[in-house]
N, C-alpha and C positions, 0 to 999 in steps of 0.2 A: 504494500500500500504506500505510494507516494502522498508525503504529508506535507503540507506548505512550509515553504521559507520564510514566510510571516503572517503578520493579522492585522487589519486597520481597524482601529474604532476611530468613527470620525467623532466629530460633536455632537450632530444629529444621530438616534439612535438605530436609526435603519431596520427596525422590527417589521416583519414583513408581518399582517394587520390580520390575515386570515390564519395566522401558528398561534398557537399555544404559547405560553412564557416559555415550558419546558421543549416544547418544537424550537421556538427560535434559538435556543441556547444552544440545541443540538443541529443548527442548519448548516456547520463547514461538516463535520462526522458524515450526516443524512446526505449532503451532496457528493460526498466522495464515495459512497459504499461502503465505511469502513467497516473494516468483519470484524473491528474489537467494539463495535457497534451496542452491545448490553454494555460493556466497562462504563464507555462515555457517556451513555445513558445514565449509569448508576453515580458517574462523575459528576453532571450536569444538576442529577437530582441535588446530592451533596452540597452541592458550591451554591446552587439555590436556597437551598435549607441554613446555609453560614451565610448568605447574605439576608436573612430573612423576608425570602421568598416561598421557602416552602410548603407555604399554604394558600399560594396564587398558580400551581403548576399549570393547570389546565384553564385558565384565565386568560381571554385575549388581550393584548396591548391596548385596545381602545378604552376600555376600563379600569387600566391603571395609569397610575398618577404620572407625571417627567421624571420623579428621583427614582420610582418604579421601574419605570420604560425601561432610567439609563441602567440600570442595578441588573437587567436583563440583557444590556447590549454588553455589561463589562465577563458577565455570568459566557455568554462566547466567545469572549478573548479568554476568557481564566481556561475553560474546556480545552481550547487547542493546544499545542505541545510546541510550539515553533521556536526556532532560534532568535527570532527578530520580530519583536509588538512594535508597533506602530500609534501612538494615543494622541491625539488632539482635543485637549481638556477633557478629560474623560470622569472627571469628580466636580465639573461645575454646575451641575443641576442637583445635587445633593444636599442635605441640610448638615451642619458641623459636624454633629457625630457619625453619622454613617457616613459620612466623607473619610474620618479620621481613621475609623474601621474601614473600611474597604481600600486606604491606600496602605494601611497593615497586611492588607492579605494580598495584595499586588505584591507590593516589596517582597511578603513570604515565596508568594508562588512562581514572580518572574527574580528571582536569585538564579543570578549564571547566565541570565539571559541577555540580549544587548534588547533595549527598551529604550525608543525614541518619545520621548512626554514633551507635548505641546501646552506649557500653561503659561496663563497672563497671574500667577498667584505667585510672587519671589517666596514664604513660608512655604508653600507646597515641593515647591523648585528646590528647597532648599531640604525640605525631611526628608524628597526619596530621591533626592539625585544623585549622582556621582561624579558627573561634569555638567554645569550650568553654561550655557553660549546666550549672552545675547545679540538680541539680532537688532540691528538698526539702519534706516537711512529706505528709501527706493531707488532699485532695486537693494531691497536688505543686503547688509554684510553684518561678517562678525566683526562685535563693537567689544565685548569681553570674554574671558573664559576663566572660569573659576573652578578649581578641580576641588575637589571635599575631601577629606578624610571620615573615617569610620564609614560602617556599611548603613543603608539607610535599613528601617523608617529611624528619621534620629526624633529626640526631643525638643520640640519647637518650644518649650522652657527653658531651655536650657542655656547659660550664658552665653556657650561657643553661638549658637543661632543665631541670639540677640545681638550679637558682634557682626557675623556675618549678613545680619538681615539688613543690617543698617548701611552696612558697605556697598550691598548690591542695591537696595534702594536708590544710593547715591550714585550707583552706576547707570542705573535704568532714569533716572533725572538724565542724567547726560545722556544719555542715548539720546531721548527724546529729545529734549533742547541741540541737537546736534555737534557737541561738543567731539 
């Protein structure tokens, strides 16, 4: 079984409107044939049930709410197995704390993986990243690059952050003002 080289969640959550919560989670497995096809099944359920899903499985998208939707489009990137996620804000329709949970179980689940995260939140950028690039100017270029120590999710309490928040802060002023 050929399994993809990556996975894109855009921003929109792309829930195709006639599947199930648990059909759409399962729609890269279901399109490919895969014959480990019960595993991801029983994956799928899983990762719905820790995102506190699992009592919307058979629930179509039009009846749940946007942090729902996205909570089902991130529940398909968690499923697939790839070397390379693809995310373009993928935690900004969410309310604080399932935000804060669910970039726990990213961090847990894509460890080892290379994960390109698209966000406009410098705290976010900063608890699961590992190299932060800003981008500035049209057509964009790189304005910074800030490599992290320690593995993420870090502590967005924590002094080092508060150090580091303020610095990029003051780096993303400058971006914008064109400095």
């Amino acid at each position: 079984m050929i399994r993809p080289l990556h996975w894109v969640l855009a921003q929109q959550d792309m829930l195709l409107p006639w599947l199930s919560v648990l059909d759409n989670a399962l729609l890269g497995p279901r399109l490919r044939g895969d014959r480990d096809f019960d595993r991801q099944r029983a994956r799928a359920i899983e990762l719905l049930t820790r995102i506190g899903l699992g009592a919307v499985l058979d629930r179509l998208p039009g009846t749940l709410s946007g942090g729902m939707r996205q909570r089902v489009a991130l529940a398909r990137v968690f499923v697939e197995d790839t070397a390379v996620v693809l995310m373009d804000e993928p935690f900004s329709q969410l309310d604080a704390i399932t935000r804060h949970d669910l970039q726990n179980l990213a961090a847990e689940l894509f460890a080892g993986r290379t994960v390109l995260l698209v966000t406009h939140d410098p705290l976010e950028a900063l608890r699961l990243g590992h190299r932060i690039v800003v981008m500035a100017g049209r057509p964009a270029r790189i304005s910074t690059i800030l490599d992290l120590a320690h593995l993420p999710p870090r502590d967005i309490n924590g002094p080092e952050i508060a150090q580091l928040h303020a610095g990029l802060m003051h780096k993303l002023q400058q971006a914008k003002d064109g400095a």
